[in-house]
C-alpha positions in Angstrom: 0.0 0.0 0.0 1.5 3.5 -0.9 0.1 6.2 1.8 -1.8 9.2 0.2 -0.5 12.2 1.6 -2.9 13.9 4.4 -3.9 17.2 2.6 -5.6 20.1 3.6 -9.2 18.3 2.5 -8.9 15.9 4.0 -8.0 17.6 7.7 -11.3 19.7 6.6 -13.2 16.1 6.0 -12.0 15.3 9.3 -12.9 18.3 11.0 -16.5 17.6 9.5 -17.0 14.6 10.8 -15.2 15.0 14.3 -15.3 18.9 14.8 -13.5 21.7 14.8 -12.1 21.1 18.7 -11.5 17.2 18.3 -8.8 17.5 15.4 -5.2 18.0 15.7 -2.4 18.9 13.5 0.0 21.1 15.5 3.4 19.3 16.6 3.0 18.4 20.0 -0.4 17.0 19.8 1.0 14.6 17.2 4.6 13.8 19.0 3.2 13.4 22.3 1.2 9.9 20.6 4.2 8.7 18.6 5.4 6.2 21.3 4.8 3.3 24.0 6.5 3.0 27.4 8.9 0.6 26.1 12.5 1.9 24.7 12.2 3.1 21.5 14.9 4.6 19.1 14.5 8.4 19.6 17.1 9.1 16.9 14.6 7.7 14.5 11.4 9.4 16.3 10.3 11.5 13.3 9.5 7.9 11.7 6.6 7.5 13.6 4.6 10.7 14.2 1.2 10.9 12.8 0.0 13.0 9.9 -3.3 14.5 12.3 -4.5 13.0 16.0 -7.9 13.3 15.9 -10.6 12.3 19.3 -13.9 11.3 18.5 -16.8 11.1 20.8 -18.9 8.0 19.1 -18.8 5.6 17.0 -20.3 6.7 13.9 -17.5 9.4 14.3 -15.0 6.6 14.3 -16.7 5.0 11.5 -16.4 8.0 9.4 -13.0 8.5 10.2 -12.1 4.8 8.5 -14.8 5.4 6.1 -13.0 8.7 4.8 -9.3 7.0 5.5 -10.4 3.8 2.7 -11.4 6.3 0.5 -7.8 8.1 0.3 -6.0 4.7 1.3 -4.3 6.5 4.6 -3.1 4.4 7.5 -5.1 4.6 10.9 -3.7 3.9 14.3 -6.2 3.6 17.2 -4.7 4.5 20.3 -6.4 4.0 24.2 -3.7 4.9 27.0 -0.7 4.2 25.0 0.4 2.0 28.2 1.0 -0.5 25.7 4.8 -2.2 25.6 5.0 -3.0 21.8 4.3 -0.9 19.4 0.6 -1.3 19.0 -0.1 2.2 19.3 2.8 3.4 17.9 1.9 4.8 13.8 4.9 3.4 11.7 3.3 4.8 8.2 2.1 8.1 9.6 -1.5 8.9 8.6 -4.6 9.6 11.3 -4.2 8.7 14.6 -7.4 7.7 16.5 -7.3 8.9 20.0 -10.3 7.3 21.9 -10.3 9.1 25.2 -13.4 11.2 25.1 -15.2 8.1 24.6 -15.0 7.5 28.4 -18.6 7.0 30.1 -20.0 4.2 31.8 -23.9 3.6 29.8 -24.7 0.8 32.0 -24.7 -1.1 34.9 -26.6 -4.3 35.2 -26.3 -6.0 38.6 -29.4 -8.0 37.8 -26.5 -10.0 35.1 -23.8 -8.4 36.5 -22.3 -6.6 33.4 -20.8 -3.4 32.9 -21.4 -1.6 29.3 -18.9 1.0 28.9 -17.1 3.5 26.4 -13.7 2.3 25.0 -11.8 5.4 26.7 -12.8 4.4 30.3 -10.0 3.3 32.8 -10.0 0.6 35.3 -9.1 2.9 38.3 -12.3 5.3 37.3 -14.5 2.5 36.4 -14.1 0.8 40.0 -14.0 3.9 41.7 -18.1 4.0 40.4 -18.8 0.8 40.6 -17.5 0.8 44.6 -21.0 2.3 45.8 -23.0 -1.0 44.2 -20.6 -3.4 45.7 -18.6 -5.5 42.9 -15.7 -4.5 40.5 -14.2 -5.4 37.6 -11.5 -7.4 37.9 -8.9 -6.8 35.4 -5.5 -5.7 37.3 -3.0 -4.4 35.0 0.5 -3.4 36.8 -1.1 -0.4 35.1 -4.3 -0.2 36.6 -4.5 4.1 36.6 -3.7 4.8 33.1 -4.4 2.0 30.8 -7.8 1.9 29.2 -10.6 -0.7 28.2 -10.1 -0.1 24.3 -6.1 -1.0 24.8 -6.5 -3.8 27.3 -8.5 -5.6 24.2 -6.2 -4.5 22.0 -3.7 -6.3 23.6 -5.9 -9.0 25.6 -4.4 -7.7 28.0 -3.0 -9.9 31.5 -4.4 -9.0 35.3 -2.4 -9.2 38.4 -5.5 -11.1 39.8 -6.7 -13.2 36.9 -5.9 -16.2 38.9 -8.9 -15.9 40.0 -11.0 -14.4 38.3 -9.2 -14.8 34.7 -7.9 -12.1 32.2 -9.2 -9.5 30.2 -10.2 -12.4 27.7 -12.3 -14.2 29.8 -14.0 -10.8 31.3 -15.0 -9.0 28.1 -18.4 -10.8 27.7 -19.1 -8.5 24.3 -18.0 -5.5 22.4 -18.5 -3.5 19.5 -15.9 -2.5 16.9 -15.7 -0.5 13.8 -13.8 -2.9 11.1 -10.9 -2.0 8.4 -13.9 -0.7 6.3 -15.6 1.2 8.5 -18.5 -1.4 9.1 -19.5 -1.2 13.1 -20.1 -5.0 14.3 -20.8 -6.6 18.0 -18.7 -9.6 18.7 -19.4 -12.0 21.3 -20.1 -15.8 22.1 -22.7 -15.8 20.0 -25.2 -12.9 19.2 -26.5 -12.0 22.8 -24.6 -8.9 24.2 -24.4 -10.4 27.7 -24.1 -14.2 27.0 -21.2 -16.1 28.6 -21.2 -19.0 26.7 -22.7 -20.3 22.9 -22.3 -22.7 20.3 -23.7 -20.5 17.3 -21.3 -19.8 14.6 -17.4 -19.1 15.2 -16.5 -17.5 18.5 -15.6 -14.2 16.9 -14.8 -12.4 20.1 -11.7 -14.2 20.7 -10.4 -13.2 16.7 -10.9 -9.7 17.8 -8.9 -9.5 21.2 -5.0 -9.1 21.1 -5.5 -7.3 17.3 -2.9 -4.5 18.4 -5.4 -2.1 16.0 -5.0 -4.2 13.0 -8.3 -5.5 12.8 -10.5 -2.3 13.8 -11.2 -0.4 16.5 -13.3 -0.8 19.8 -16.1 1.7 20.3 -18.1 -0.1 23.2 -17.5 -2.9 25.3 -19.8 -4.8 27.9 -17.8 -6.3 31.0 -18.0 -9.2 33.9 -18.6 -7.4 37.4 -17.9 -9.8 40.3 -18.5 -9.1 43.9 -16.1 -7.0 45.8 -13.6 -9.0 47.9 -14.7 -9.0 51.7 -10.8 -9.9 52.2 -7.5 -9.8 51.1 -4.8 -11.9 51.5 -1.3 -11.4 50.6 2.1 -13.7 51.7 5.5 -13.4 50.2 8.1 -16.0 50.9 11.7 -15.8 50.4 13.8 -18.7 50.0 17.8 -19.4 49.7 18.4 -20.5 45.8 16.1 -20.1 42.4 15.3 -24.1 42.6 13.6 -24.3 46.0 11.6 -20.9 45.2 10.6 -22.7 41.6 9.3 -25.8 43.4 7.3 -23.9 45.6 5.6 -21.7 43.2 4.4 -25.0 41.5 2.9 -26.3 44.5 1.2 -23.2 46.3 0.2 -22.7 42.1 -1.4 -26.2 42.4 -2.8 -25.8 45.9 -6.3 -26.1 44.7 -7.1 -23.0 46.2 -9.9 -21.2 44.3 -9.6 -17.5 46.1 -6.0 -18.0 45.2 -5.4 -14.7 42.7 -1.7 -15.0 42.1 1.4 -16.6 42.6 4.8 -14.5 41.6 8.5 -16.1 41.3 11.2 -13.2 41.5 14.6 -14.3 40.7 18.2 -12.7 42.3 18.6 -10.7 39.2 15.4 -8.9 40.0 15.5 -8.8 43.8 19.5 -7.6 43.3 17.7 -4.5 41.2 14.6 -3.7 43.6 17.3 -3.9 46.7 19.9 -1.5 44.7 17.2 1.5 43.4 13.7 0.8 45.8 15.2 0.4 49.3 11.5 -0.2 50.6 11.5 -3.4 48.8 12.0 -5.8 50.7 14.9 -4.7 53.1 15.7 -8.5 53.7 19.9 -10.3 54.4 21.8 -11.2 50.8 21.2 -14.7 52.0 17.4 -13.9 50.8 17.8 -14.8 46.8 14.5 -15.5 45.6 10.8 -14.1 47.0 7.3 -15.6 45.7 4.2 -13.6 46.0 1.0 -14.9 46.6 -2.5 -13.2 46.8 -5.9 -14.1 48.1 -9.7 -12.7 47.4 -12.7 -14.0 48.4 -15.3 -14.3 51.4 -14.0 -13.8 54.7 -15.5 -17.3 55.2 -13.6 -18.4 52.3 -10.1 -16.7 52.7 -8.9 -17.3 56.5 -8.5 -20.6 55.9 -7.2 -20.7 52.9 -4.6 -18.4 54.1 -3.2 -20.9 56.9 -3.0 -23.6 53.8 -1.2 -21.0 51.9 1.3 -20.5 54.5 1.7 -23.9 55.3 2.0 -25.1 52.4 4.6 -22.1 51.2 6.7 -22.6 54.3 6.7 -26.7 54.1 8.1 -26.2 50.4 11.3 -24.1 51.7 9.8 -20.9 52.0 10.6 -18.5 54.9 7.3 -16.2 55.6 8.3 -12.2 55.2 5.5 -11.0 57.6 2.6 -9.6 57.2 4.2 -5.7 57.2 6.6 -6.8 53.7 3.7 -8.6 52.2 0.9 -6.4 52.4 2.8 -3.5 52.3 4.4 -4.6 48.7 1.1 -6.1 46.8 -0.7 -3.0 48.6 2.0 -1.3 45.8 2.0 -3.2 42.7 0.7 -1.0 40.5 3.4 1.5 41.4 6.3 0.1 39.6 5.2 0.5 36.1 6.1 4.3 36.1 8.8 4.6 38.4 12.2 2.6 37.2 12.5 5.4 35.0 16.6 5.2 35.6 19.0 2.3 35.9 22.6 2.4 35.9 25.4 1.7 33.9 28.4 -0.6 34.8 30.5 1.6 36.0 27.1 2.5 39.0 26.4 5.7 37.2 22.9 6.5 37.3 21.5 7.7 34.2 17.9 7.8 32.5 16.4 5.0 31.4 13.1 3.5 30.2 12.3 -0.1 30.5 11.2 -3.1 28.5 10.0 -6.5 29.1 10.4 -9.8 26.7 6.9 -11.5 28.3 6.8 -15.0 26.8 4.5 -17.9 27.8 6.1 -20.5 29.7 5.1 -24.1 31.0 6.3 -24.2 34.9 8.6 -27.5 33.8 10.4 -25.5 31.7 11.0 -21.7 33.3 14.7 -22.7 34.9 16.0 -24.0 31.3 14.3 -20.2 29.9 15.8 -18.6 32.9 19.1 -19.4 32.4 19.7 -18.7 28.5 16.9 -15.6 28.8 20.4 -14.2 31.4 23.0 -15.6 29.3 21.3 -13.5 26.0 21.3 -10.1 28.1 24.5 -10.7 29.7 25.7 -10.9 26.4 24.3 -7.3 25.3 25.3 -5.6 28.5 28.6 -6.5 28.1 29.0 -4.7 24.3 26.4 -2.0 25.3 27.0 0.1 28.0 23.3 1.4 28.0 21.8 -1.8 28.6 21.0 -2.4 32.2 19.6 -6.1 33.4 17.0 -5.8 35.8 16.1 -9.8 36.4 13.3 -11.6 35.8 9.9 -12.9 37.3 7.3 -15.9 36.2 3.5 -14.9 37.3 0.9 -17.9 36.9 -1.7 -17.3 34.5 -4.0 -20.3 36.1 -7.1 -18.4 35.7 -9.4 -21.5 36.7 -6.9 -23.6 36.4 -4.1 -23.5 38.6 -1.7 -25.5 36.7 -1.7 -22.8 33.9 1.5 -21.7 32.3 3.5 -18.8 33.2 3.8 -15.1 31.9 7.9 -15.3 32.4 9.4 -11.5 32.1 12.8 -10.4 31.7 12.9 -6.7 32.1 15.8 -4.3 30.7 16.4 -1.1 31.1 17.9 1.2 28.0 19.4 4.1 27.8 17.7 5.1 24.8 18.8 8.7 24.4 22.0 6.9 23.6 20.9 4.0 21.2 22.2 4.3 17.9 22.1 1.9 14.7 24.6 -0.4 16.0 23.0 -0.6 19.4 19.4 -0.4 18.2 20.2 -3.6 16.0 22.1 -5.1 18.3 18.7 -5.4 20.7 16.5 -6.3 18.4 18.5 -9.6 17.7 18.8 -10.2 21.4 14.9 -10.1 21.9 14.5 -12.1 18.1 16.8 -14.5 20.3 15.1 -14.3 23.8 12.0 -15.1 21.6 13.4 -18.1 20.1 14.3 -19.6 23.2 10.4 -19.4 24.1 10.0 -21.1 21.0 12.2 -23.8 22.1 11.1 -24.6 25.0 7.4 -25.1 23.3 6.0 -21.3 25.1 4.4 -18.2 23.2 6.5 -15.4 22.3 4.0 -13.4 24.5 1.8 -13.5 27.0 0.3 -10.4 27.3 2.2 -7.3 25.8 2.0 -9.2 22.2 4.5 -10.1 19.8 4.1 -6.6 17.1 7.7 -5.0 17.6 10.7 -5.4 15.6 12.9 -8.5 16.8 10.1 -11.2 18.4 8.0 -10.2 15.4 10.1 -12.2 13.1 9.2 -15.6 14.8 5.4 -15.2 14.9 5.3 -17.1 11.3 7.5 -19.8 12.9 5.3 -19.5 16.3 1.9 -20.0 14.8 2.9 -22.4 11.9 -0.3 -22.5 9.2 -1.9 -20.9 11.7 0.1 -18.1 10.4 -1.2 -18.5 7.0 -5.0 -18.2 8.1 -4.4 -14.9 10.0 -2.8 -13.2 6.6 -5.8 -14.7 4.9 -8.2 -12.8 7.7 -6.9 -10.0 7.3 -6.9 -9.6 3.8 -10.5 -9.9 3.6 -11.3 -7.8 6.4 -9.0 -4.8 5.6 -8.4 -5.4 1.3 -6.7 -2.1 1.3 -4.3 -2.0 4.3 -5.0 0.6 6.6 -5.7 -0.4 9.7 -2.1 0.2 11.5 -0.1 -1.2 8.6 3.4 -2.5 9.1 2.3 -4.6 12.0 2.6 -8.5 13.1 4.2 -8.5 9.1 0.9 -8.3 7.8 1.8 -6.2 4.6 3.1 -10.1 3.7 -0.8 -10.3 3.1 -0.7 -8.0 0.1 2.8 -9.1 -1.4 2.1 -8.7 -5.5 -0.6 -6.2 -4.8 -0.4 -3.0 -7.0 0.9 -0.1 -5.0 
């Protein structure tokens, strides 16, 4: 697909449809949406700022917008809270960038069915802080709960903090509605009924829809699962003396059979050796402390004290030492905090200097996370010694085990970058590391993600390989739903779909 220009008509069709005070041209408007969290090549920044940000307020607006963007073939790019860390809101061809945060209301809530219907723009934070006063939630826990938005966590089928319990954001989007590659507005369910868990009519289109990273429309309206609010929490963190005692442990307090049992977290040295060295709150524990896991309970009262004495015994029969309760409510009381703050790491040398951060989140079986563990550390280790502006912060393995608590793993490795000082060589140099981290997923029979998806230039390369002629079907899907291209192009290596097209 060759991009058309966005002229001056076409800012005035878009000012039609959306308004004079809703589109944006000027440079700050359109820089400030050019990027994710994640590191990003700043010396190459100018390659990804939008043509014109525009913020709709419905979704006819939205539908418009695509409408008028087929008609001049220009790239779209739907963006939410831009929390996302891959590129899924990042516009690599330019064109209109779709900016959904006005759409941010709550239409209905349902306690007879217990369903939320909200506005793609709406944030968890905000949306629980109204539903507190009828005495549920919703139960999707990103580490960034505050900002992120219902639109992206679709986007990205997103992962919750709790979903061991009460699953992720897959299993708590009952319905939604989105605007396709051709401006068409469809709902998408299990099966036609809005607020219907479960059907056996036609293909479960919901599921095709969630984790599209914008390249299959854009959500306008979603309808959500409220549970009841937790009468008590429950939180115990264990440390334990080497990375194989902590690894058996987290597979049998995962496998407890404990069904208020909403997480289970394995931190290895690396990452405990960064959280002592830059977060001195975190747990202030001897060196002799090299590993923590992290568990969490919600329920009943009824339902949670005892569960909590099995959780400690069986977390301190498998070689665990309990932290207290001070460290271990103290610390879950503050995981959403970390996802803004490590904005600085340090060199080699101890120099501190800024940095952002990124995270390689594959999908690992428990049998297999020491094997991924160790090569995931040999890989970085490797790039921190040619880089000086790489900066390993360790790794952690979070159970997924919504309903079943022999899930697999999300298994993160997080490294900082200096990015203001990436270059070509360095800028390369990562991308092969995380084409490599990804392989070893690969290996060892994981995904290449778990929850941030698999869009960005280095794990991208292995989603063919990942998905086999599974591959073969999505290129086929989203040919037919988007025959022109438009819908964030230059993602998941899609443009293979229209290889021998005419520009």
């Amino acid at each position: 697909m060759t991009a058309t220009l966005v002229t001056d008509p076409v800012i005035d069709e878009l000012v039609g449809i959306c308004g004079p005070d809703n589109v944006f041209t000027d440079r700050s408007s359109r820089v400030n949406r050019a990027r994710v969290p994640a590191p990003f090549p700043v010396h190459r920044w100018a390659e990804h700022v939008p043509d014109v940000v525009v913020l709709p307020t419905s979704a006819e607006q939205i539908s418009e917008v695509v409408k008028l963007a087929n008609r001049h073939r220009i790239p779209v790019v739907p963006r939410a809270g831009g929390t996302g860390l891959t590129d899924g809101a990042v516009p690599l061809r330019h064109g209109i960038l779709v900016d959904v945060k006005l759409m941010n209301k709550i239409l209905e809530i349902d306690l007879d069915d217990r369903t939320v219907t909200v506005q793609p723009g709406i944030n968890m934070l905000k949306l629980n802080e109204e539903l507190r006063q009828h005495g549920v939630i919703y139960p999707d826990d990103p580490a960034s709960y505050p900002c992120s938005l219902v639109g992206g966590r679709i986007g990205t089928s997103g992962w919750s903090l709790i979903g061991g319990r009460y699953g992720h954001t897959r299993d708590l989007v009952i319905s939604f509605q989105i605007v396709l590659p051709t401006g068409e507005l469809i709902w998408v369910g299990d099966g036609g009924g809005r607020k219907v868990r479960k059907s056996s009519t036609g293909y479960q289109l919901k599921h095709l829809f969630m984790g599209h990273q914008g390249t299959l429309g854009i959500v306008t309206e979603a309808v959500l699962e409220l549970v009841p609010r937790p009468e008590a929490e429950f939180a115990a963190f264990f440390s334990y003396p080497d990375y194989e005692t902590a690894w058996r442990s987290t597979g049998a307090l995962a496998k407890s059979g404990l069904a208020t049992l909403a997480g289970v977290v394995l931190f290895d040295e690396w990452k405990l050796d960064y959280l002592r060295r830059d977060d001195e709150a975190y747990i202030p524990q001897p060196d002799d402390v090299r590993c923590v896991v992290a568990t969490a309970m919600y329920g009943t009262t009824d339902e949670v004290r005892p569960g909590a004495k099995r959780l400690l015994r069986i977390g301190t029969q498998t070689g665990g030492a309990y932290l207290g309760d001070e460290i271990s409510q103290g610390d879950w009381a503050s995981r959403h905090d970390r996802y803004a703050t490590p904005l600085h790491g340090r060199l080699r040398d101890g120099q501190v200097v800024p940095m952002s951060w990124h995270c390689e989140d594959a999908s690992i079986n428990w049998s297999k996370l020491p094997q991924v563990r160790r090569e995931w550390h040999d890989i970085v280790a490797r790039l921190g010694d040619r880089f000086r502006i790489f900066d390993d912060w360790g790794m952690f393995a979070y159970t997924n085990g919504a309903f079943k608590p022999w899930g697999d793993y999300l298994t993160e490795i997080d490294v900082g970058i200096w990015e203001q000082e990436l270059d070509d060589a360095a800028w390369d140099a990562w991308v092969t590391a995380k084409r490599d981290i990804a392989a070893v997923a690969i290996a060892y029979g994981g995904s290449i993600s778990a929850c941030h998806g698999a869009c960005r230039a280095g794990e991208v390369d292995l989603v063919p390989e990942e998905l086999g002629g599974g591959w073969e079907v999505m290129k086929k899907v989203k040919r037919v739903l988007d025959p022109l291209n438009i819908m964030n192009p230059g993602k998941y290596l899609l443009d293979q779909a229209y290889e021998g097209d005419e520009p």
